[in-house]
C-alpha positions as CSV (number, residue, x, y, z in Angstrom):
1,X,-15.6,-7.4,32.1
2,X,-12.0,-5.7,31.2
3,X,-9.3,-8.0,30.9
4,X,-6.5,-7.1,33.0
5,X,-3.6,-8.2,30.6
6,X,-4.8,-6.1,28.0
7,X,-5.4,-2.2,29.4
8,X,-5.7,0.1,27.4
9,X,-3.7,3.8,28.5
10,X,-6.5,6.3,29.3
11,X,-7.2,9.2,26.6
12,X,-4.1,11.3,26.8
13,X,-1.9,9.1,28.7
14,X,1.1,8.2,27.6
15,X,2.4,4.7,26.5
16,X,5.2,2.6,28.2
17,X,7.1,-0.3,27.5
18,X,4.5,-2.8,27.3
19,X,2.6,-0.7,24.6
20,X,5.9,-0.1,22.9
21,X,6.7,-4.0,23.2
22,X,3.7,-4.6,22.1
23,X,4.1,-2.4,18.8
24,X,7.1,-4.2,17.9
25,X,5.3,-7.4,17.9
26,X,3.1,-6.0,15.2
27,X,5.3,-4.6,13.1
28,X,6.5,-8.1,12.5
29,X,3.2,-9.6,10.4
30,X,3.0,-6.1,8.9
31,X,6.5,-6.8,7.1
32,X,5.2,-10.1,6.1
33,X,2.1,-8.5,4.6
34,X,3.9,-6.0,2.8
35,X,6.8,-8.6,1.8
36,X,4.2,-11.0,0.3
37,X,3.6,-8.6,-2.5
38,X,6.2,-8.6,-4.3
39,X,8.1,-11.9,-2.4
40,X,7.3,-14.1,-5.5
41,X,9.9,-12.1,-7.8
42,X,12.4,-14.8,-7.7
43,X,9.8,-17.8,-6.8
44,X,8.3,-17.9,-10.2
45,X,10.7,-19.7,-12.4
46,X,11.0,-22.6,-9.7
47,X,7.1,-22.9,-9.2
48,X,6.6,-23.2,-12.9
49,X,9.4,-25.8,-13.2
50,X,7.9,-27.9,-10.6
51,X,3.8,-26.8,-11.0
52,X,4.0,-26.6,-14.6
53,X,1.3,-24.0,-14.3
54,X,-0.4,-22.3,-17.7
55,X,-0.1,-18.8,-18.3
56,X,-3.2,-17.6,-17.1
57,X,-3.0,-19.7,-13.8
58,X,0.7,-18.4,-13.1
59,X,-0.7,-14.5,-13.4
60,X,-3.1,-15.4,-10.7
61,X,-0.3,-17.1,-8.5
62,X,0.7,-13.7,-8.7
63,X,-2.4,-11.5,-8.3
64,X,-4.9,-13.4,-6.6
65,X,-2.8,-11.6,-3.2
66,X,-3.5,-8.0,-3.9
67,X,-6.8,-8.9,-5.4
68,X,-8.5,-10.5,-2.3
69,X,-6.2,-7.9,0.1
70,X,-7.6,-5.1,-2.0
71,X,-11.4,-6.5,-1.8
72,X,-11.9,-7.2,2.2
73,X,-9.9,-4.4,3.3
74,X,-13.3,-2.6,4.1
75,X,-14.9,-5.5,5.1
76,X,-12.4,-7.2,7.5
77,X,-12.0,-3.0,9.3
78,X,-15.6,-3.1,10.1
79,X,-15.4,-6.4,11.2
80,X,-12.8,-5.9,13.8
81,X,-14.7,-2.4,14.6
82,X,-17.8,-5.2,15.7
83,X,-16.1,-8.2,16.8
84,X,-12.5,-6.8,18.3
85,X,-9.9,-5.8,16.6
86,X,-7.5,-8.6,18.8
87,X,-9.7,-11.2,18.1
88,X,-9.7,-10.2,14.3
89,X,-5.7,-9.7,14.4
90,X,-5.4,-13.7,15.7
91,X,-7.7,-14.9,13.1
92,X,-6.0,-13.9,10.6
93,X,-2.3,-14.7,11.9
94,X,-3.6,-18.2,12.0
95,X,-5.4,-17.9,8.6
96,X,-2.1,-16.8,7.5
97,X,0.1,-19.0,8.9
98,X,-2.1,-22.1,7.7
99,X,-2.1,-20.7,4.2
100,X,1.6,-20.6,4.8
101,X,2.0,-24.1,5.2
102,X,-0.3,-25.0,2.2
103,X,1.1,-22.4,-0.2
104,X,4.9,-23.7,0.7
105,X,4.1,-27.5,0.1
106,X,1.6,-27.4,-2.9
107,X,1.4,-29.7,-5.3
108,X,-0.7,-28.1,-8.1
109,X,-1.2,-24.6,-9.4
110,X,-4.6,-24.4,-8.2
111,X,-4.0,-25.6,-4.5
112,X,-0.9,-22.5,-4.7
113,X,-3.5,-20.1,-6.0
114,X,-6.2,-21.0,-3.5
115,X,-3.5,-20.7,-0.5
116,X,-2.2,-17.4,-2.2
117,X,-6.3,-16.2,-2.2
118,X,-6.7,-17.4,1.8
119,X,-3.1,-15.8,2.3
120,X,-4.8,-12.3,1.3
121,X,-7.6,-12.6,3.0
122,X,-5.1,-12.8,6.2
123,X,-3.5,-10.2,4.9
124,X,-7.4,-7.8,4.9
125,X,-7.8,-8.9,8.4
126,X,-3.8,-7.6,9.3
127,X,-3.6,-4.6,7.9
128,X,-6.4,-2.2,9.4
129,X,-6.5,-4.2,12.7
130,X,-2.6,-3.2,13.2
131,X,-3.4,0.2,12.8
132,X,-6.6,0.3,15.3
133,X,-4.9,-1.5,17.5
134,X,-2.4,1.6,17.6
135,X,-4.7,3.8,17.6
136,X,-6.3,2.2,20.7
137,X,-2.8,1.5,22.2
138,X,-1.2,5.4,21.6
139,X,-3.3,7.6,22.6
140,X,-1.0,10.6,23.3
141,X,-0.9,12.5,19.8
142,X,2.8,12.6,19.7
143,X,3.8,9.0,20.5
144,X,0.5,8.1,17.9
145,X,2.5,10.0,15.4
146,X,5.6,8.2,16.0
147,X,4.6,4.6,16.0
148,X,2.7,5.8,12.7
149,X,5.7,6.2,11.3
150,X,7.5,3.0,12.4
151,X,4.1,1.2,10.8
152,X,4.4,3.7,7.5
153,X,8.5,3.1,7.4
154,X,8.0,-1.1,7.7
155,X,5.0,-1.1,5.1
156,X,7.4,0.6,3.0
157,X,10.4,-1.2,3.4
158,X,8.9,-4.7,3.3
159,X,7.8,-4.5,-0.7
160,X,11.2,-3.7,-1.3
161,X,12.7,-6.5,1.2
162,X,10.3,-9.4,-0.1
163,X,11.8,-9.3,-3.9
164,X,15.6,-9.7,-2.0
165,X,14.3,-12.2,1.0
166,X,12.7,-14.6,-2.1
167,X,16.1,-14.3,-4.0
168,X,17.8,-15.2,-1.0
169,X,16.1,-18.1,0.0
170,X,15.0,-19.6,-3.6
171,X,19.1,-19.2,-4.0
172,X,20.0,-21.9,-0.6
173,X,16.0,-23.5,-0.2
174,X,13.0,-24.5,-2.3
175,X,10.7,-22.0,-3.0
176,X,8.6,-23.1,-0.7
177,X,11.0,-21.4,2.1
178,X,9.4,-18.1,0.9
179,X,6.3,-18.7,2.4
180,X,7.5,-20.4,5.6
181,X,9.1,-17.8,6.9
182,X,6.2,-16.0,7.8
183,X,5.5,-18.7,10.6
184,X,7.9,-17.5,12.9
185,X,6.8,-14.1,13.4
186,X,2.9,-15.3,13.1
187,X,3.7,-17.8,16.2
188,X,5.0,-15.0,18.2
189,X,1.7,-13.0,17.4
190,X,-0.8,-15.2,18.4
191,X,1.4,-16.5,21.7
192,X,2.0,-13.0,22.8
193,X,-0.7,-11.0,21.5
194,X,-3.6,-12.3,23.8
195,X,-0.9,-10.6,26.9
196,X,0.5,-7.5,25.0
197,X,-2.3,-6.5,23.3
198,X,-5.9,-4.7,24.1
199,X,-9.0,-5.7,22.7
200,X,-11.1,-3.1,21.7
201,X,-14.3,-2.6,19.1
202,X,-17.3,0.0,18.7
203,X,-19.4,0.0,21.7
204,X,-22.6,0.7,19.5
205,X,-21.7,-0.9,16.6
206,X,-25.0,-2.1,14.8
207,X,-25.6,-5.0,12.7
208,X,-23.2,-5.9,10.5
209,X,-24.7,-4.9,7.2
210,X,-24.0,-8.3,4.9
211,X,-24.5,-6.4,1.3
212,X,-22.5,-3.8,1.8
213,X,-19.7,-7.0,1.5
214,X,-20.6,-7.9,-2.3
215,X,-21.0,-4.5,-3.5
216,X,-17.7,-3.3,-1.6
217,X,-15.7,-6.0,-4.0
218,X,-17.8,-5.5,-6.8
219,X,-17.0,-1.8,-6.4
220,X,-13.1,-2.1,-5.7
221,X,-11.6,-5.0,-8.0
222,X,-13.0,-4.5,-11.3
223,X,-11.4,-1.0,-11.0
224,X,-8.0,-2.7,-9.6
225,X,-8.0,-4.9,-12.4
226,X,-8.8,-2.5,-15.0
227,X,-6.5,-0.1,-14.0
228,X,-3.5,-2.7,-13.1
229,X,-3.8,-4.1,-17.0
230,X,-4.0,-1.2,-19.0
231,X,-0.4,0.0,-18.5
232,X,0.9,-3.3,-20.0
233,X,-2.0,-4.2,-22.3
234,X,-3.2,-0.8,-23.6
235,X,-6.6,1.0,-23.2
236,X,-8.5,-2.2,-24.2
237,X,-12.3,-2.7,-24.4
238,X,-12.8,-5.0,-21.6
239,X,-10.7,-3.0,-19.1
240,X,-11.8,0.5,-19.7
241,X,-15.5,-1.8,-19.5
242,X,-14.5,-3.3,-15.8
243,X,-13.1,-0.1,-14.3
244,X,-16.6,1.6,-15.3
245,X,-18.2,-1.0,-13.9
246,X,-16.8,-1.5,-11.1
247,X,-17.1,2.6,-10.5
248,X,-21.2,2.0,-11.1
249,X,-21.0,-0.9,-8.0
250,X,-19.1,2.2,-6.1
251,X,-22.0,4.4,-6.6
252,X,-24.3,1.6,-5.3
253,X,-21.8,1.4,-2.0
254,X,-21.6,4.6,-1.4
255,X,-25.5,5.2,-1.6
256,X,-26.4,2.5,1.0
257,X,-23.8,3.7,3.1
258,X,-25.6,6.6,3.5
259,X,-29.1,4.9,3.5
260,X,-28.7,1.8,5.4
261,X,-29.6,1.8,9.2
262,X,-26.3,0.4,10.3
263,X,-23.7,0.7,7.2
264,X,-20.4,-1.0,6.7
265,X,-18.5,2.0,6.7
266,X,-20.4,5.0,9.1
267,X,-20.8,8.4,6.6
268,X,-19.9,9.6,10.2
269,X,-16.4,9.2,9.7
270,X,-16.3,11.9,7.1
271,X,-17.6,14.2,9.8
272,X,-14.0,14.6,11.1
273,X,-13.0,17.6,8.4
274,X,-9.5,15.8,8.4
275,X,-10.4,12.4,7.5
276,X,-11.6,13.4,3.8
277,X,-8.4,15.4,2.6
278,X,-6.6,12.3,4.7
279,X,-7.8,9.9,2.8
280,X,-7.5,12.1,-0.8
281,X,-4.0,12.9,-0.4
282,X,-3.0,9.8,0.6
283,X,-4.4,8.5,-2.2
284,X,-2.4,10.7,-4.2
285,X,0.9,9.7,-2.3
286,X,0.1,6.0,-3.2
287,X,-0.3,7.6,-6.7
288,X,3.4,8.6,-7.1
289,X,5.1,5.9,-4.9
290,X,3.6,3.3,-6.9
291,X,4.1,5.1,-10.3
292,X,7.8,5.8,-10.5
293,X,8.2,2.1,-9.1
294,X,6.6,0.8,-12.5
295,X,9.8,2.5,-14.3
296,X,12.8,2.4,-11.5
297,X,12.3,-1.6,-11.8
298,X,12.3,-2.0,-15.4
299,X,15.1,0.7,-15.6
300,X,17.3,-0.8,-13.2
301,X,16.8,-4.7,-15.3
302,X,16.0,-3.9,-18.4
303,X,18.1,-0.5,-19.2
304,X,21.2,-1.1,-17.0
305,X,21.3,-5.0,-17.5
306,X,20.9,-5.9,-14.2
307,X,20.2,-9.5,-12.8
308,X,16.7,-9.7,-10.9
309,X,18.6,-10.5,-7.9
310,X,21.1,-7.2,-8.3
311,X,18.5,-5.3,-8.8
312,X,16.3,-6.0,-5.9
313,X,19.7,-5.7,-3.6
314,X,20.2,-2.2,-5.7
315,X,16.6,-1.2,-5.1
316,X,17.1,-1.6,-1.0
317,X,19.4,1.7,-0.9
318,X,16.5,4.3,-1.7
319,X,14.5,2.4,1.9
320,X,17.6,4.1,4.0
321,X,16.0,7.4,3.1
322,X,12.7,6.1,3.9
323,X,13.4,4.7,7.7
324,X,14.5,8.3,8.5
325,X,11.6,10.5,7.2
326,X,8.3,9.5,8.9
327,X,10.1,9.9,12.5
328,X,11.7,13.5,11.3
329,X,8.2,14.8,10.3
330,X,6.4,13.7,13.3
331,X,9.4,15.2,15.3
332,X,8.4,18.6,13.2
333,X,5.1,18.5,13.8
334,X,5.0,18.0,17.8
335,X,7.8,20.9,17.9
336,X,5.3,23.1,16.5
337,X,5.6,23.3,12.4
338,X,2.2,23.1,10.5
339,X,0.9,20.1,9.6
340,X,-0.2,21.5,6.5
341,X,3.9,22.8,5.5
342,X,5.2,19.5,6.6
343,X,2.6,17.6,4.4
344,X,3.1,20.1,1.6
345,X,7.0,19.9,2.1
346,X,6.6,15.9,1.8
347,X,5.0,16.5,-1.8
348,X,7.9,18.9,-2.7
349,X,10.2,16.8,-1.7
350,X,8.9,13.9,-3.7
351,X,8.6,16.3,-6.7
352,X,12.7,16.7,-6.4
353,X,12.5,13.1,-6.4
354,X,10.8,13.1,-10.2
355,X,12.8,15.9,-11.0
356,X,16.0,13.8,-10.9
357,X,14.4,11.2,-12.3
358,X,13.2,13.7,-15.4
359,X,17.1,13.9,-16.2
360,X,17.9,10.4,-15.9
361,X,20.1,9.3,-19.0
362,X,20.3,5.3,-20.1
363,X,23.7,5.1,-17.5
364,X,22.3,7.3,-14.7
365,X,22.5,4.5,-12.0
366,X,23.0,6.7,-9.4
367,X,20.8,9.4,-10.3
368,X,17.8,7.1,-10.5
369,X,18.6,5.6,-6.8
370,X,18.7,8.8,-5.6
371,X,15.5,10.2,-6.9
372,X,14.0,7.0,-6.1
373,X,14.9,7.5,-2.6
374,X,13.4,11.7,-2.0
375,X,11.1,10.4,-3.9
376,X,9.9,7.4,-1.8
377,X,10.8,9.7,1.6
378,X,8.8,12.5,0.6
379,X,5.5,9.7,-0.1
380,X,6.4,8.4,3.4
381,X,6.5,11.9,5.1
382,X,3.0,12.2,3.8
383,X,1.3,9.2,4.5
384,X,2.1,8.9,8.0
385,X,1.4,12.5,8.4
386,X,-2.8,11.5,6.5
387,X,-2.7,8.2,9.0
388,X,-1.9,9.9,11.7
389,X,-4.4,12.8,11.0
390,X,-7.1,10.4,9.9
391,X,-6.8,8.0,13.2
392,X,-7.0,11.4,15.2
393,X,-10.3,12.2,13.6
394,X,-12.4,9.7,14.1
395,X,-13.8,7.7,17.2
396,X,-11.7,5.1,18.7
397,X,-14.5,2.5,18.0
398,X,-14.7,3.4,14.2
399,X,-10.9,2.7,14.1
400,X,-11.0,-0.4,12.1
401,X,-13.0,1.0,9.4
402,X,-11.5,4.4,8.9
403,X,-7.9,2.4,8.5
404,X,-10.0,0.2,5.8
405,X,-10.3,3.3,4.0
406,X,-7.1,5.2,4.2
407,X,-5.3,1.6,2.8
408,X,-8.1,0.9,0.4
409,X,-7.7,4.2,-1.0
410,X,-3.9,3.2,-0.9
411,X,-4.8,0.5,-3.6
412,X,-6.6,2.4,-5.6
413,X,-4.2,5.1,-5.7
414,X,-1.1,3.0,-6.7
415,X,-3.4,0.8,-9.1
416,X,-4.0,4.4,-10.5
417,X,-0.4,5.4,-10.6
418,X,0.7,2.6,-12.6
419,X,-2.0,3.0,-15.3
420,X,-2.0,6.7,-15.7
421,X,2.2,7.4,-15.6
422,X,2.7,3.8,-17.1
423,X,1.0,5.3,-19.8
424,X,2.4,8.3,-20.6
425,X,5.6,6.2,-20.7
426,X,4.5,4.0,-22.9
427,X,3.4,6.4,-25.1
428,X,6.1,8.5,-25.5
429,X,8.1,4.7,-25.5
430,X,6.1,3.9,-28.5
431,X,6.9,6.7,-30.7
432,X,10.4,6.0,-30.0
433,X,10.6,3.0,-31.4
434,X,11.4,3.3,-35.5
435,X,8.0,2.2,-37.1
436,X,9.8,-0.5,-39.5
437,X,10.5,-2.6,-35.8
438,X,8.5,-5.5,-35.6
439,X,5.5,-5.4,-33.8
440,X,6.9,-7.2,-30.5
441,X,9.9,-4.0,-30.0
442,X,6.6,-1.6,-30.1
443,X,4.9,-3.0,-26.9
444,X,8.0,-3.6,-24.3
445,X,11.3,-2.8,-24.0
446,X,11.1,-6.3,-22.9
447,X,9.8,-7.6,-26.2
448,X,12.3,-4.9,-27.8
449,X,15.3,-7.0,-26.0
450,X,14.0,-10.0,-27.0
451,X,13.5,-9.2,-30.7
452,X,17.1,-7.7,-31.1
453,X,19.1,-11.0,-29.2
454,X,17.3,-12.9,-32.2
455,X,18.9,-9.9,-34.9
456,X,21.9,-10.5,-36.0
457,X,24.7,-8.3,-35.3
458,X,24.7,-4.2,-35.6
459,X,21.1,-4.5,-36.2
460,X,20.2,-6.4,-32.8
461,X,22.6,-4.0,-31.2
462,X,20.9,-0.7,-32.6
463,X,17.5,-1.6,-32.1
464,X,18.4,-2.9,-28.5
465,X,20.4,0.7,-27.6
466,X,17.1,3.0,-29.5
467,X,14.5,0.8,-27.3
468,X,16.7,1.4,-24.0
469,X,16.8,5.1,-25.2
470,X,12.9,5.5,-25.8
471,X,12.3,3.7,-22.5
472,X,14.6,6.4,-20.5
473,X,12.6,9.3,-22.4
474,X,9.0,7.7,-21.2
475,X,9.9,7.6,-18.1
476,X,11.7,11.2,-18.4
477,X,8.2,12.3,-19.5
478,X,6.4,10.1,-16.7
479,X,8.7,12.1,-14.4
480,X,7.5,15.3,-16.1
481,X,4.1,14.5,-14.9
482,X,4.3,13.2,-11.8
483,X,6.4,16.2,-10.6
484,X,3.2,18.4,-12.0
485,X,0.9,16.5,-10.2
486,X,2.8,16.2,-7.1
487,X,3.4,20.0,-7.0
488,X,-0.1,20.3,-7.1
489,X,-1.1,18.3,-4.2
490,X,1.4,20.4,-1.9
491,X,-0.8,23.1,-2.9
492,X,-4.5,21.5,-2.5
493,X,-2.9,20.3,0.8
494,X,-1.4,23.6,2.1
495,X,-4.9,25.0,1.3
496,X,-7.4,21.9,2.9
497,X,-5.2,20.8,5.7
498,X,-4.7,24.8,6.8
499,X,-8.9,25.4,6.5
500,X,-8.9,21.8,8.6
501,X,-6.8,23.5,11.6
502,X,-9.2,26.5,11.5
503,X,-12.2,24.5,11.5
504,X,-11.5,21.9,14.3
505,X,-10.2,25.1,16.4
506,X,-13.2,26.4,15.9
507,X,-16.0,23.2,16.0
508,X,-13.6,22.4,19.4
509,X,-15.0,25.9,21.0
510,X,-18.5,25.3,19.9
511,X,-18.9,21.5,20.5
512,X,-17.1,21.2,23.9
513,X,-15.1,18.2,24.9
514,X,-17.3,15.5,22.8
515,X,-16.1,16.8,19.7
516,X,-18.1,17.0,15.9
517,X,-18.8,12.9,17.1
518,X,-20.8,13.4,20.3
519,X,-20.5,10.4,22.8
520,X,-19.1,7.9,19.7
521,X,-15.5,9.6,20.5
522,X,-15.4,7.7,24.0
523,X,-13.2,4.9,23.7
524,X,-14.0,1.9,22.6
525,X,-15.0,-0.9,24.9
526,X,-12.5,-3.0,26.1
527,X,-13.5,-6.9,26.4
């Protein structure tokens, strides 16, 4: 029986003000997700005065988030595909709202850790339900693209607000404030979503298959963690041995996936000939976001001398750039430009972004905002262009798990960023450093700093000036790179996205108005 409070518009209709309404209300736990990641910046120092946590358990304060988020991204998008993506959206505003409460007023390092773990497990259940729910919600291709860049632009912005909201509130509160915050806007979800917003799920969606859920971690956080320690640890043994396994787990997913009666995530969905260069380029957007944002941090503290707190205010100018450029490309593309040249265009325009960056100096303040910010734009132009392209491949009812992937592949593609372009950096850092330095200045311009406040004079001065000079050509070089690469992908996605157009022109003559899906592509079924 459909609920009247929660209609969905028919296929093609356009949205009004409720749906609109409605998208506001879920950009607001969205920008709590995405704040959460980097909102314990300023936290740490007064959790470990007042947990006292060891070393090892204050990395996992910090971690455990994107670990869990990371690992159930697949599994919570196919649950939502089975059980409703509203339902799953509630669940986890209350899971994350409880964990909330428990993470702001723990008493030991292991009760924040556990609430931290719960608090990404929320965050899994968030994150692909907000974007099936749009896709069930906008189903005119032009206001889809739009509110796909509102979600892009807010998951953007909110890393880089959570580092300035913690310093804010750990300044005038405890640091427990930082995690109660998020009540607010998760109170006004779960009172005004049941009204605002539709329930939908796969009509036909199968049984849920439960091994698919082990080997889909197995598969994605070795590789996360392998990949997320080399950059500051160095191509070690055990991490080169997690990311391989985790890669052999990936095989094992990928081959029940395509032999299981009812998978996790359908092989269907890569039926849609946009969905696989979707998710690939993506992937590489996430790439070069992720890896110049390994460098503009530590450039901005460590190279400049700014407090954490100046930089993270510093670091909100290059988002101004960023609230303007999903909106101007989907403008582009509904007044008739190519997908394929504003996608393309995106990449360029993030390569200018690591151009400037390539001529960054040890003062270039300025310079490294402003490539920061094309940089950052041009990402943004891209992957709302892949989420919007993806989401208009594949069936409504297969929503849940097709956003899964798109944001999984996110992970992996910034995880991947930060390894490969943190070390070329680190590299070309390394070399920099004069070999008599002691061993400490050779790892981090961190551990460089540190080593020349403890020198006396002209020497501490001089080794402090060649570190900060070594960092700015590794990241010169990192910039080198990603501009390469990034050109690149404006040409792989010139060349797949074009070929996409033709072949959807043409499987739209030949299969009729079901489309490459057959009768999956109705919409799902409302409850």
């Amino acid at each position: 029986m459909t609920n009247p409070t929660s209609t969905t518009p028919a296929s093609g209709a356009l949205a009004g003000r409720r749906e609109w309404t409605a998208l506001g209300v879920l950009m607001l736990p969205l920008l709590l997700v995405s704040m959460d990641v980097s909102v314990l910046y300023f936290a740490i120092p007064s959790i470990s005065a007042d947990l006292e946590p060891s070393g090892t358990q204050q990395l996992w304060i910090f971690d455990i988030y994107a670990f869990v988020l990371a690992g159930l991204l697949m599994t919570m998008g196919s649950l939502g595909d089975r059980i409703g993506r509203r339902k799953l959206l509630l669940f986890g505003a209350a899971a994350f709202g409880t964990a909330s409460v428990l993470a702001a007023y723990a008493n030991s390092a292991e009760m924040l850790i556990a609430a931290r773990a719960v608090l990404g497990l929320g965050g899994a259940t968030l994150m692909p339900s907000t974007m099936a729910i749009i896709r069930t919600m906008f189903t005119d291709p032009g206001q889809r693209a739009k509110a796909i860049g509102l979600w892009s632009g807010v998951m953007t912005g909110g890393i880089a607000l959570g580092s300035v909201m913690s310093g804010v509130l750990v300044e005038y509160f405890w640091w427990g404030s930082v995690f109660l915050v998020n009540l607010p806007a998760m109170a006004l979800l779960l009172i005004l979503g049941p009204f605002l917003l539709p329930e939908s799920k796969n009509p036909e969606p199968g049984r849920f298959d439960l091994l698919s859920v082990p080997l889909s971690m197995a598969a994605v956080l070795p590789v996360i963690y392998g990949v997320k320690e080399i950059p500051s640890e160095g191509w070690k043994t055990e991490y080169v041995v997690s990311v391989l396994v985790g890669l052999v787990f990936a095989a094992l997913f990928v081959h029940r996936q395509r032999t299981a009666k009812s998978p996790m995530i359908s092989p269907a969905l890569f039926r849609g000939r946009g969905f696989a260069p979707a998710v690939v380029l993506n992937l590489i957007a996430s790439f070069g976001m992720l890896g110049s944002a390994y460098f503009t941090t530590q450039y901005l503290q460590s190279v400049l001398g700014k407090s954490s707190m100046e930089a993270a205010l510093w670091a909100l100018l290059p988002t101004v750039l960023v609230g303007v450029a999903a909106p101007v490309s989907a403008q582009l593309v509904q007044k008739g430009v190519h997908r394929a040249h504003v996608v393309s265009g995106g990449f360029v325009i993030a390569a200018c972004g690591y151009g400037l960056l390539a001529f960054a100096g040890t003062g270039s303040l300025w310079l490294v905002l402003a490539g920061a910010g094309v940089l950052a734009s041009g990402m943004v132009i891209v992957m709302s262009q892949m989420m919007d392209l993806a989401l208009g491949t594949v069936p409504v009812g297969n929503a849940g798990s097709a956003s899964s992937l798109l944001e999984t592949g996110a992970e992996f593609g910034g995880a991947l960023g930060m390894a490969v372009l943190g070390s070329v950096g680190t590299a070309v850092y390394r070399h920099g450093v004069p070999a008599g330095a002691p061993a400490a200045a050779h790892e981090t311009l961190g551990g460089a700093l540190a080593v020349a406040g403890e020198l006396p004079g002209d020497a501490g001065r001089a080794l402090a000036a060649t570190a900060r000079e070594a960092f700015t050509q590794g990241m010169q070089a990192a910039a080198v790179a990603g501009t390469v690469l990034l050109l690149g992908a404006a040409v792989l996605a010139t060349a797949t996205l074009r070929k996409v157009a033709v072949r959807e022109a043409d499987e739209a003559r030949e299969a009729g108005p079901d489309g490459p899906f057959g009768a999956a592509t109705s919409e799902g079924a409302t409850a």
